[in-house]
DODOZA-648237 format. One record per residue (C-alpha): z, y, x; residue in one letter. Coordinates in steps of 0.001 Angstrom, whole numbers, plus 500000, padded with zeros to 6 digits. Each point is the difference from the previous one (the first is absolute). Example, Ala and Ser with C-alpha at 12.3 -4.5 7.8 and 13.67 -1.06 7.14 Angstrom:
BEGIN
507800495500512300a499340503440501370s
//
This chain:
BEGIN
500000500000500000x498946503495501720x502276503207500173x498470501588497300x500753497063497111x503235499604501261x500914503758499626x498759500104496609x501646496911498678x503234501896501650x499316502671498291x498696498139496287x503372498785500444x502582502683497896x502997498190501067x499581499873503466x498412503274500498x502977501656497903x502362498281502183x498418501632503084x500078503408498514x503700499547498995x500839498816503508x498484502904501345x501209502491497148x503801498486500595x499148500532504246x499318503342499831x503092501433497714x502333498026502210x498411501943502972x500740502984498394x503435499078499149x500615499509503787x498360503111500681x501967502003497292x503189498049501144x499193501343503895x499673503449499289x503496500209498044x501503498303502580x498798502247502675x501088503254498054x503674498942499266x500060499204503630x499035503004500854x501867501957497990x503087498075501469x499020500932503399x499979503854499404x503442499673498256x501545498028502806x498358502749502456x501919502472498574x503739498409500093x498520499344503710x498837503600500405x503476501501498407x501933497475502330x498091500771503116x500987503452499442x503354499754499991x500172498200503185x498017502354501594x502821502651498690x502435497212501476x498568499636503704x499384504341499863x503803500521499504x501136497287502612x497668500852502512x501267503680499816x503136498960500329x499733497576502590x498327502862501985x502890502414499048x502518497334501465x498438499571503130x499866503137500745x503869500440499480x501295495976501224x503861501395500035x500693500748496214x503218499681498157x500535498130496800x500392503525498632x496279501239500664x498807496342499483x501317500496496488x499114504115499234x496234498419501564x499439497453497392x501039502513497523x497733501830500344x497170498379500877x500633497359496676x501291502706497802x497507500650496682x498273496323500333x500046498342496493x501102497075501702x503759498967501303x499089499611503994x502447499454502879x499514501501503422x501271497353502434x500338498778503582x499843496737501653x500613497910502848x498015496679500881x502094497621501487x499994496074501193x503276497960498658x501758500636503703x500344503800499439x501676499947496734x503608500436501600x499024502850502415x498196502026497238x503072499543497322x502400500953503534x497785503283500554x500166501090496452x503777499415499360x500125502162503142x497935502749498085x502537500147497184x498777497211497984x502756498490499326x498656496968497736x496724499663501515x499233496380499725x496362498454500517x498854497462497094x497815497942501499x497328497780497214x501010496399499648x496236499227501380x499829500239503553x497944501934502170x499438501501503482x499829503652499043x502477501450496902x499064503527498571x503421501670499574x500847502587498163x502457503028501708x499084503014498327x499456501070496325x499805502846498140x501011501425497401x503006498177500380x501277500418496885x497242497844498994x499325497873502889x503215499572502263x500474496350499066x496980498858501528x500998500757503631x500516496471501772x497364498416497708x497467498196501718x496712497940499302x498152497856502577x496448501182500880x496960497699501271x498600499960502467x496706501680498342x501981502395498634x501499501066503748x496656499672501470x498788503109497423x503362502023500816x499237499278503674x496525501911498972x501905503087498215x498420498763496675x501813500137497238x501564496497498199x501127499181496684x503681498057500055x501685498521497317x503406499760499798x501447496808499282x501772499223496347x499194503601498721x496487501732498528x500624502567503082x497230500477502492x499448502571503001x497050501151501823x500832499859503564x498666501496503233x500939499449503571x501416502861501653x501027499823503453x502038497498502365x503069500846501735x502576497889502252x498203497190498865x500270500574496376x497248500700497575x500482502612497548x497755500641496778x499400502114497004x499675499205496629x500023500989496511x501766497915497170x498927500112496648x500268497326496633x496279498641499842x500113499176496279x500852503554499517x497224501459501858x497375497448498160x501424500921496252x499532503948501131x496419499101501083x498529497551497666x501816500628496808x497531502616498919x497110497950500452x501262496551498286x501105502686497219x497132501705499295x497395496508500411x502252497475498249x499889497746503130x502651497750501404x500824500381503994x502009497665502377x500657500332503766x500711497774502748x500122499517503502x500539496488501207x500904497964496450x502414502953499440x499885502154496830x500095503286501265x499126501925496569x498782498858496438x499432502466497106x500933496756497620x504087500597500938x501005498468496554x497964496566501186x498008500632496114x496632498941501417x500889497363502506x497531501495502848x501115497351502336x498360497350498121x497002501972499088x496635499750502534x499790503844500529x496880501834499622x499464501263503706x501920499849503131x499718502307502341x502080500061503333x501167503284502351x501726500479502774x503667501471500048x500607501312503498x499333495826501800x501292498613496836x497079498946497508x501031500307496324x497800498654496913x499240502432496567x499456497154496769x498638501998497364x499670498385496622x497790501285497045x501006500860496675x497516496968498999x501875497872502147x502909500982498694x498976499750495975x496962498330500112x497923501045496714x496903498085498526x497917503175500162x500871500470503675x499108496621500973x496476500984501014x499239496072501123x501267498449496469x497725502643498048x497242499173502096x500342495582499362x500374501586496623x496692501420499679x498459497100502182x500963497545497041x498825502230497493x496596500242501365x499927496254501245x501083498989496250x497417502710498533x496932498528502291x501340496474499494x499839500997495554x496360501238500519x499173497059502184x500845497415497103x498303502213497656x496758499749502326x500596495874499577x500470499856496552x497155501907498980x497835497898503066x501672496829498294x498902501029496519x496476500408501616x499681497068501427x501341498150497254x497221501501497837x497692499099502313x501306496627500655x499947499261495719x496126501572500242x499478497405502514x501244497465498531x498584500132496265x496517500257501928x500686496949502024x501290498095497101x496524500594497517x497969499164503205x502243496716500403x499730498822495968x496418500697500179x499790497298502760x502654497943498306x498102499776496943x496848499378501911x501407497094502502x501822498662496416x496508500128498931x498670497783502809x502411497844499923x499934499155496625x496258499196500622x500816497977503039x502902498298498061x497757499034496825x497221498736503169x502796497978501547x501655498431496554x496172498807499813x500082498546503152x503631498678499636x499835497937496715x496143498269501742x502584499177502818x502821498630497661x497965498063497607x498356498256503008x503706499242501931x501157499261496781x497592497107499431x499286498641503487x503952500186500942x501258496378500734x503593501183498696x500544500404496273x499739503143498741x500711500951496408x500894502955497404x502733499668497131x500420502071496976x503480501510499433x500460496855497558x499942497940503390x496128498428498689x497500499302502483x497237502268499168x497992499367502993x500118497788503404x497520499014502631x498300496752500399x502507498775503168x503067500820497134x497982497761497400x499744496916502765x503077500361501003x501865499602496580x498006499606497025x496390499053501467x496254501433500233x498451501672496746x502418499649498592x501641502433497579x503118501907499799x500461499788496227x502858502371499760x502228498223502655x502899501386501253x501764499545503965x502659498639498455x498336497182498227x499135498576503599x503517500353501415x501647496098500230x503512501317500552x501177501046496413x502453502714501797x498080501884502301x497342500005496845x502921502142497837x500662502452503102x496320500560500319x499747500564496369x503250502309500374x497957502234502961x496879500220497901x502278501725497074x501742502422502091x496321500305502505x502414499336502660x498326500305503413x501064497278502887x499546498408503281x497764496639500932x500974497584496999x500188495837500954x499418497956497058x498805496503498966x496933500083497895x498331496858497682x497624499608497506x497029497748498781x498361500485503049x502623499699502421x503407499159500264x502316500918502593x498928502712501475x502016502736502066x499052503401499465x500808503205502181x499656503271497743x499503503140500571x499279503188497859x500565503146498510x500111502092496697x497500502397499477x499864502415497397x496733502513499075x499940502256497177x499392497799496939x501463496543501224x502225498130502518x498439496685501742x501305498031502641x497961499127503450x500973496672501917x499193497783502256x500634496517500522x500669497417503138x499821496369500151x502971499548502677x500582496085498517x499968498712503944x501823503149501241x502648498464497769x499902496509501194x500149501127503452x503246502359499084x501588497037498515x499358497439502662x501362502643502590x503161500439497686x500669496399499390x499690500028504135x502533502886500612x502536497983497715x499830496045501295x500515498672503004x496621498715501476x500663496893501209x502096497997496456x498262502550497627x503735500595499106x501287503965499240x500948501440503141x503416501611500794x499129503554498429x498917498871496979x502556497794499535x502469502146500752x498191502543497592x500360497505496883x503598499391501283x500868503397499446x497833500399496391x502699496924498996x502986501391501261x499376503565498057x498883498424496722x501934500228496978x501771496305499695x499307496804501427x501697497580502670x497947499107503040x500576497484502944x498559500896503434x499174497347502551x499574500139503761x498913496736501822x500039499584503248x497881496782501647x502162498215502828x498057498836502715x497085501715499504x499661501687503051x500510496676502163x496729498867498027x498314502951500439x500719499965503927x499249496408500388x496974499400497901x498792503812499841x499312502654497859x497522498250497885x502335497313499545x502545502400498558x498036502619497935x498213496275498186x504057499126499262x500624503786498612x496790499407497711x501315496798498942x503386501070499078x498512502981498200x497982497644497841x503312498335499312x501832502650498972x497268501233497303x499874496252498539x503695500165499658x501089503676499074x496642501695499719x499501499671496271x503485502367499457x500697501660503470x498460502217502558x499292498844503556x500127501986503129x499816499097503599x502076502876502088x499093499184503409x499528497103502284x501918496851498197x501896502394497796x498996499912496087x501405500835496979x500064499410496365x501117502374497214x500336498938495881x501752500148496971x503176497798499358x498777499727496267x496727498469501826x501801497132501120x500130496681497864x502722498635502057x502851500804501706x499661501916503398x501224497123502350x496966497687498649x497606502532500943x501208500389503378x500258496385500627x496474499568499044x499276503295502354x501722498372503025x498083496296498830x496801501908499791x500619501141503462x500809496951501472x497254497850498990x497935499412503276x497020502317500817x496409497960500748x498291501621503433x497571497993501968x501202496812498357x503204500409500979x503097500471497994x502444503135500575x503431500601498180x502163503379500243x502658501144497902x500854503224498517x503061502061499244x499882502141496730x502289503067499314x500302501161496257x501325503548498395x500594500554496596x499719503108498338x499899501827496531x497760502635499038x500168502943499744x501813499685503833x500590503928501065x502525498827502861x497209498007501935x496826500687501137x496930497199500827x500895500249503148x503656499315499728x499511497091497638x496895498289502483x503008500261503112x502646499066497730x497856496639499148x499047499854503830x504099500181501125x500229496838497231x497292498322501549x501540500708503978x503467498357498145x497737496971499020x498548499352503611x503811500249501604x500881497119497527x497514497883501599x496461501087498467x498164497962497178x502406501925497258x499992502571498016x503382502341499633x500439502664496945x500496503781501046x503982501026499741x501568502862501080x502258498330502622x497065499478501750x498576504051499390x503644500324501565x499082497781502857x496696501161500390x501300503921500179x502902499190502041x497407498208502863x498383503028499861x502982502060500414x500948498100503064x496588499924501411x499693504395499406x503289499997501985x499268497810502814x497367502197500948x502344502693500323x502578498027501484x502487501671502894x501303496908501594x502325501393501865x501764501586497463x499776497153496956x499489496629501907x502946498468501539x500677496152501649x502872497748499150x500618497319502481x501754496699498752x501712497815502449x498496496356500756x502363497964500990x500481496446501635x500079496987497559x503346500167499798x499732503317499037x502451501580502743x497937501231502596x497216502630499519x497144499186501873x497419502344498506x499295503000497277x497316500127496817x498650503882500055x499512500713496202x498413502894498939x501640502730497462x498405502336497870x501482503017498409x497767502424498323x500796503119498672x497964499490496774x500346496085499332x503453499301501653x500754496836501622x496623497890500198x499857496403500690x498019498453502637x498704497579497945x498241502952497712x498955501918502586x499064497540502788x496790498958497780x499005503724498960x499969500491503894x498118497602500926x497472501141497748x499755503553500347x499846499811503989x503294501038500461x501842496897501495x498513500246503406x502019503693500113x503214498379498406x499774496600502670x499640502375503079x503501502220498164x501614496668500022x499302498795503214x500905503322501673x503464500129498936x500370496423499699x499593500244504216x502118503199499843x502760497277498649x499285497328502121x500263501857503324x503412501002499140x501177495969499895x502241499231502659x498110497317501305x496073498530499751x500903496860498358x500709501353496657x496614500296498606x498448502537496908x498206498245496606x497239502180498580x498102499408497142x495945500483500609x497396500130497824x496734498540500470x497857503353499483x502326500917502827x498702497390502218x496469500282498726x500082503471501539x497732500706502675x502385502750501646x503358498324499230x500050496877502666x499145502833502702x502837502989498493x502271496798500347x499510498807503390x499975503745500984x503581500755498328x501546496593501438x498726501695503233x501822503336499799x503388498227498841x500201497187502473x500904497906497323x498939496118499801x497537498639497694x502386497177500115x503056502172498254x497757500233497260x499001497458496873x496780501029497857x500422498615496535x497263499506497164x500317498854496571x498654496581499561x497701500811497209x497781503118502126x500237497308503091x498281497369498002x497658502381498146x498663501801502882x500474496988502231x496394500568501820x500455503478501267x503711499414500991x499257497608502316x499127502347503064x502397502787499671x503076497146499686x498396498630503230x500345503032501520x503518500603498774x501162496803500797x498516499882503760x501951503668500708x502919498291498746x501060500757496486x501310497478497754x498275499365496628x501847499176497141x498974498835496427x501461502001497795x501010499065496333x498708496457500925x499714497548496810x498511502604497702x496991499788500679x497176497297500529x499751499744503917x498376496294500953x501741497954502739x497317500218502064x500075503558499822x503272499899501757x498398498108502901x497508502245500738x501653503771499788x502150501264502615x502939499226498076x503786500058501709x501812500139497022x500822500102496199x502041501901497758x501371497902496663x499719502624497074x503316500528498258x498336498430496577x500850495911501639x503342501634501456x501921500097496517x501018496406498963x499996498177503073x503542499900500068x499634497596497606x498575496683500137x496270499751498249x496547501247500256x500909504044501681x501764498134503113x497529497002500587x497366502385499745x501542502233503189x500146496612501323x496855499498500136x498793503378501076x502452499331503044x498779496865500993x496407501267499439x500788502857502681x502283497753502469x496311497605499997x498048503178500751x502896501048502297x500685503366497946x502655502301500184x501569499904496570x501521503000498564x502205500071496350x500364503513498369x501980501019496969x502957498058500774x502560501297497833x502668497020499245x502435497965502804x498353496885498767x496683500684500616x500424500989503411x502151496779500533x496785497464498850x497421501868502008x502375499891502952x499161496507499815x496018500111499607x497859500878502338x500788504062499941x500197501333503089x500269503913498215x501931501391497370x499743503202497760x501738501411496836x502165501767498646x503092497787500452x499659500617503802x499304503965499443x497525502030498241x497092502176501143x501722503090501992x499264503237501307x499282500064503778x503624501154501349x501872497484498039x497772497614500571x500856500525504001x503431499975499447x500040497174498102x498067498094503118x502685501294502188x502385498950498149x498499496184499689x499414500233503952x503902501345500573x501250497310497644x497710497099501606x501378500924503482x503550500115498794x499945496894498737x497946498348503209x502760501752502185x502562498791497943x
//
């Protein structure tokens, strides 16, 4: 854009042009506000200058009449030096006579502090009696003193008086120039001159006078007649002010000009303050009158400037609706023109569109059809006609709903053709004399025009889509190997029971026994042909009333009414376990297993329980079925839910176990088969939690072993077990310690032991390993080496518990056995004659053929002890000897046995 366009779209532009001219406008007046404000200034300056001049020019006078009269009298003196007090005084009357003011004619010496007694000496001498010097408190070199004064009458007290002069001020004496002094504590001053110096004393001349006197007779005129306000001072010290009665308070009022003079080497200061000063009037105040105006004009210019934009406004908003009423006819004109082509175009294209849609309509291979707001078929396409009611034919007045098979989706399309309801993709099953069976997928909509409402739809044959939906459901919800419902789904339909309204239901879980030593020796074929097979067996037998499911693996379970049942319970399960056990065909051989069954009852509704619950609580029943020896089926009770919860319990706190804190050992004495001498301990293990209380090692043993945690617990044992063992006072007495076979099985344990043995010193020898008889037997294979091992170190290896389980002979013959332990369960009865004592019998003579160590616990009566003291029992144990102690008393109690064994021997 060039210069010149941009200057006249400036200038086009009222608002910003008027601003310009307003800026300027408002410039100018405040430059002649400054200018006004200058020159007013300037002139009561001014006028304050000449006014101070004169109190200067009046004041300079009268000095000038001061230093006249003391120079001609200083000349006077010198020309007479000897002159007595008498002519001193008739001089200074008549040289001071007729003066307005009170003056004093007087004489002086200037004297250093040394000379003060030899001056008040020579004047005594003279006749002056009580001629004493006052010297200032300040101190100085040189004193001005005072000796003569006249008139007397008026003056005589000042003789003595002295004031200390500076150095400055001496230096101008020195120079016969006159100097100002001011008298200490009084409004006196003198003018002084130096006069002459004699014997070593300088003498001068002065004239005394009150200076606030001689300023009131010289400026009271002037502040009279103008109205103005004076102060003088020399040095921070009011000398005069015409405001005596303090109604004006000059000393905290900026005066109007200063001007300074000097009074004979002492420089005084004249304040002179203005009557506007003083009482400052609005119509004085030449700066506030001139803001005044200032505003007035700015506000004046700033009115016509909003006057020069409203009526620019109101132009341009005339101009603006010109404009726009032009723009507007020009814009319907081309409306009605484009509306004009476009209807054209749109009648060209409706042409074109309903060639289109009759063609798509008849060559589509989906059926397409139209419907009457009665729901009639009033047209369709030939692919509709195949599809459902076949080729030329006719519609006849047919309705949708007349080819709908399912009787209530027909009523809620009948119910959404009354109310034209409009909806998503619609899935129905269609039939009629041309087909039957048929799934449909619908879609649609309402249309309405100006004289009627029809509906436009479209049809899909999605029969396979369905079949392939299906198959993929019936997949997600059976297990594919038996074709039985899989553990969702089952659980699913056990929850639908257990929230129903009424109704009592039985829950099965069957376990197979021995299914995974077929499915490790024959192979994984082998096993999933049994699961097949049993699943076939199950639907024969219960599949007519009951649903099937396999959970997992050899898991399955079985859920169905009670009111199903024909029978009682118990024959059902019997024929269950029967069904089970009847041997499986698989490569022409012949394979039996067994199964365990678990069974929970419950009654709908069941809020307290969920599907989950109830499957575990079935599963617990089962687990109780397999401890009673497998092939059984046991009934859900909630002793066992006790059980169950308590294992748990016990496991969730041997996690967090701190053995040091809640495990403990008691050691109970084995003695000799007498039962007098101990020969050896039994380390049991303790456990006191702070959440269960005292726990058995029978109950917790088990849950160690299988949650991991019995390796942690047999390394506790042994550790302080050792701790015990070193304090024995000799190495014959040896330590029992119960071991379990996980223990043993334990890749790092053998080594940790060794390495502990090691670090003690002890003996493997002090030490005897025992295992129960029934995890010897049961895990007899993988025993083997690590007893071997133990053995060949020197530990002893005991049976413990022997007789309750099912060890072989032969067994015995082939572990590293040294020992046995009799449980206490053949110990009661063999007292008396019969079956309990020939039994021990014959475990003894058993063990003396193998050449055992035999040892009997749970001793508790005389008796007993007294028959196995006869067998072949080389160990006893019980409580008739001692029972289980802590580790101090059992130490004592060993010294005590030792002391009492040596007493008698010495004895």
């Amino acid at each position: 854009m060039s210069r010149v366009k941009k200057w006249e779209k400036f200038f086009q532009s009222s608002i910003k042009f008027g601003g310009w001219i307003y800026s300027v406008y408002l410039c100018a007046i405040c430059y002649m506000a400054v200018v006004f404000h200058d020159h007013y200034t300037q002139r009561g300056h001014h006028q304050l200058e000449q006014q101070v001049a004169q109190y200067q020019s009046r004041m300079s006078e009268q000095l000038q009449r001061f230093a006249h009269l003391l120079y001609s009298i200083e000349a006077y003196l010198r020309a007479t030096p000897e002159i007595t007090p008498e002519q001193f005084y008739h001089l200074a009357q008549s040289q001071l006579a007729g003066l307005d003011l009170e003056l004093s004619l007087e004489s002086y010496v200037i004297i250093d502090g040394s000379q003060v007694k030899a001056l008040e000496r020579q004047y005594r001498d003279l006749g002056f009696f009580d001629f004493t010097v006052h010297l200032p408190e300040t101190e100085s070199k040189q004193y001005l003193t005072t000796v003569k004064a006249a008139p007397v009458s008026e003056f005589g007290h000042l003789l003595g008086s002295s004031v200390a002069i500076s150095a400055a001020s001496s230096g101008r004496l020195q120079k016969s120039e006159l100097q100002a002094i001011n008298w200490p504590h009084s409004h006196r001053w003198s003018v002084v001159i130096e006069q002459f110096q004699r014997d070593g004393v300088v003498k001068a001349l002065g004239i005394g006078f009150q200076l606030q006197h001689l300023l009131e007779g010289l400026f009271s005129q002037f502040y009279q007649d103008n109205a103005h306000q004076v102060r003088v001072l020399s040095e921070r010290q009011l000398l005069f002010t015409s405001d005596w009665q303090s109604s004006y308070g000059l000393a905290e009022i900026q005066p109007g000009i200063v001007e300074t003079m000097d009074f004979f080497g002492q420089p005084i200061a004249i304040h002179l303050y203005t009557q506007e000063q003083l009482t400052p009037s609005l119509l004085n105040n030449y700066t506030l009158i001139i803001m005044m105006v200032v505003v007035i004009a700015a506000a004046l210019g700033l009115m016509v400037l909003f006057q020069v934009r409203y009526l620019s406004r109101q132009h341009q908003t005339i101009n603006t609706i010109v404009e726009e009423r032009t723009a507007s006819l020009a814009q319907a004109n081309q409306q009605l023109q484009h509306a004009s082509n476009k209807r054209l175009s749109s009648l060209q294209q409706q042409i074109v569109a309903e060639r289109k849609y009759k063609s798509l309509f008849v060559n589509s291979s989906e059926g397409l059809f139209v419907l009457d707001k009665q729901g009639v078929l009033v047209d369709a396409n030939p692919a509709f006609k195949t599809l459902l009611i076949g080729e030329g034919q006719r519609l006849n007045s047919l309705k949708l709903s007349d080819l709908m098979l399912e009787g209530e989706f027909a009523a809620k399309w009948r119910n959404m053709v009354m109310t034209f309801e409009q909806h998503e993709e619609l899935e129905w099953l269609a039939g009629s004399e041309r087909c039957n069976g048929v799934w449909l997928r619908q879609t649609g909509s309402w249309i309405c025009h100006s004289h009627d409402t029809i509906y436009e739809g479209r049809v899909t044959d999605i029969t396979q889509i369905k079949l392939f939906n299906e198959q993929l459901k019936y997949k997600a919800q059976h297990d594919s190997l038996t074709d039985l419902l899989n553990r969702q789904t089952f659980l699913q339909l056990v929850e639908k029971s257990r929230q129903g309204d009424s109704g009592h239901y039985i829950l099965l879980y069957i376990d197979l026994d021995r299914f995974k030593l077929i499915n490790d020796t024959l192979g994984h074929l082998a096993g999933d042909t049994l699961l097949v097979e049993f699943a076939m067996r199950m639907r024969e037998l219960v599949g007519s009333f009951a649903d099937i499911a396999r959970l997992g693996g050899d898991e399955f379970a079985i859920l169905f009414e009670q009111a199903s049942l024909s029978g009682p319970l118990e024959l059902l399960l019997e024929d269950i376990l029967v069904a089970i056990r009847e041997p499986f065909n698989y490569q022409g051989a012949k394979h039996s297993v067994s199964g365990s069954v678990g069974v929970r009852r419950f009654t709908a509704p069941c809020h307290n329980y969920e599907a989950e619950r109830l499957l575990h609580d079935a599963d617990v029943a089962m687990y109780e079925a397999k401890k009673r020896g497998k092939n059984d089926y046991h009934i859900f009770t909630s002793a066992i839910a006790s059980e169950a919860s308590r294992r748990l319990l016990i496991e969730r706190e041997l996690q967090t176990l701190d053995m040091d804190k809640e495990l403990s050992l008691r050691f109970q004495p084995i003695y000799c088969q007498l039962g007098e001498t101990i020969i050896g301990f039994e380390a049991l293990l303790r456990w006191h939690s702070p959440k269960l209380g005292i726990v058995s090692p029978a109950e917790f043993i088990p849950i160690a072993e299988e949650c991991a945690q019995i390796v942690k617990l047999g390394r506790w044992v042994f550790q302080h077990a050792m701790q015990c063992a070193q304090r024995f006072p000799n190495r014959h007495i040896f330590m029992s310690v119960n071991v379990s076979p996980l223990q043993l099985q334990h890749k790092g344990f053998m080594h940790w032991l060794v390495a502990q043995f090691e670090a003690t010193g002890l003996n493997a020898s002090q030490f005897k390993i025992e295992l129960t008889e029934s995890a010897m037997m049961t895990q007899e294979n993988s025993l083997i080496a690590p007893l071997q091992k133990l053995d060949s170190m020197g530990f002893g290896i005991y049976i413990d518990d022997f007789g309750t389980g099912y060890s072989s002979l032969s067994r015995l013959n082939i572990l590293p056995v040294d020992g046995l332990k009799i449980d206490r369960a053949f110990i009661d009865g063999i007292e008396k004659a019969g079956n309990p004592r020939q039994l021990i019998e014959a475990i003894c003579a058993i063990a003396k053929s193998f050449n055992l160590t035999v040892t009997a616990e749970g001793i508790e009566q005389p008796a007993q002890l007294a028959v196995l003291s006869t067998l072949y029992c080389q160990q006893t144990q019980g409580y008739l000897m001692s029972k289980p102690l802590l580790e101090d008393d059992a130490l004592y109690l060993l010294h005590q046995n030792m002391q009492k064994h040596i007493t008698e021997h010495a004895s």
